[in-house]
C-alpha positions as protocol buffer text, in pm:
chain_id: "A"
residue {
  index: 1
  type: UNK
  ca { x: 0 y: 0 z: 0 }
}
residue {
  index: 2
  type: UNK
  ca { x: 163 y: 360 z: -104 }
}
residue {
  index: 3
  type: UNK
  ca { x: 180 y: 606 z: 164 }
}
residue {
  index: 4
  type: UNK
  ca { x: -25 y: 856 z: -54 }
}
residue {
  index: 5
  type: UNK
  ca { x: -310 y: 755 z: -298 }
}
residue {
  index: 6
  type: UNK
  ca { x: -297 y: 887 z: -627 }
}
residue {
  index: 7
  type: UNK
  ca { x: -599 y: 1137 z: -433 }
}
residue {
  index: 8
  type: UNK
  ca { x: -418 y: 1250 z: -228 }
}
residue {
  index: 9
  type: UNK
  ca { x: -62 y: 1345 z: -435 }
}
residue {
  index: 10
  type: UNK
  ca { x: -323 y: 1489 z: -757 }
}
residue {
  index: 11
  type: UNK
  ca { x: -435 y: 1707 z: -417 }
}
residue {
  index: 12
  type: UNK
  ca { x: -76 y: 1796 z: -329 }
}
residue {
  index: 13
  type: UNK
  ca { x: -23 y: 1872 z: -689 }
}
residue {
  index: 14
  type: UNK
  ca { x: -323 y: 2153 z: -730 }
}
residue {
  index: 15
  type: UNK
  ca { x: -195 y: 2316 z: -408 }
}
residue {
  index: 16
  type: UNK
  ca { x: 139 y: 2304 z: -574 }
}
residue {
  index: 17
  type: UNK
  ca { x: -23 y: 2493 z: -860 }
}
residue {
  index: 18
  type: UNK
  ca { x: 85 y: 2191 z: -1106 }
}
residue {
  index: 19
  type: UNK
  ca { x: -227 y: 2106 z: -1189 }
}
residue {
  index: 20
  type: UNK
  ca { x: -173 y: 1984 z: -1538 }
}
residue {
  index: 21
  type: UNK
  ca { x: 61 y: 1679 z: -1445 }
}
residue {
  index: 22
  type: UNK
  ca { x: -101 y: 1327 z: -1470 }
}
residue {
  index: 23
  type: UNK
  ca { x: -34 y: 1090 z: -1156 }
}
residue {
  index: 24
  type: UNK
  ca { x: -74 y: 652 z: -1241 }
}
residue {
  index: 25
  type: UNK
  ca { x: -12 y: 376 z: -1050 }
}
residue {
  index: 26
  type: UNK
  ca { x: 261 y: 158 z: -1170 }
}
residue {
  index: 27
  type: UNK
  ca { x: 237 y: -74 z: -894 }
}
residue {
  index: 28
  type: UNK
  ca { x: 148 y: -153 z: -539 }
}
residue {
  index: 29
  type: UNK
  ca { x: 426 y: 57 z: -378 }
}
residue {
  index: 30
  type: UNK
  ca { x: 473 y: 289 z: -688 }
}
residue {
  index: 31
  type: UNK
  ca { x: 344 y: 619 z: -831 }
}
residue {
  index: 32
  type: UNK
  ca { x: 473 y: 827 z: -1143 }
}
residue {
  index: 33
  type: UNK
  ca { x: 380 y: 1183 z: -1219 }
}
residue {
  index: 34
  type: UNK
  ca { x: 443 y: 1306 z: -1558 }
}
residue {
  index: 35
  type: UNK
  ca { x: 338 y: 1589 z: -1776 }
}
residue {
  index: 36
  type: UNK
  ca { x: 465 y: 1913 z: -1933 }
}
residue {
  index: 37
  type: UNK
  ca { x: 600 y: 2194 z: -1717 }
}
C-alpha cells in the first residue's frame, strides 16, 4: 500500500499549482507523475 493515494498526491499537486501533471499507479508501492512543465 503507497503512503499517498494517487488522491491525495493529484491534491498535493493543485496546491502546488501543477495542476496539469497526470499521476498513475505503476504498482502496489509505486506512483509516477508526468506531464509538461
Amino acid at each position: 500500500c503507497a503512503a499517498y493515494s494517487i488522491d491525495e498526491v493529484r491534491g498535493q499537486l493543485i496546491k502546488a499549482g501543477l495542476e496539469g501533471l497526470k499521476v498513475t499507479q505503476v504498482s502496489d508501492r509505486h506512483l509516477a507523475v508526468s506531464g509538461r512543465l
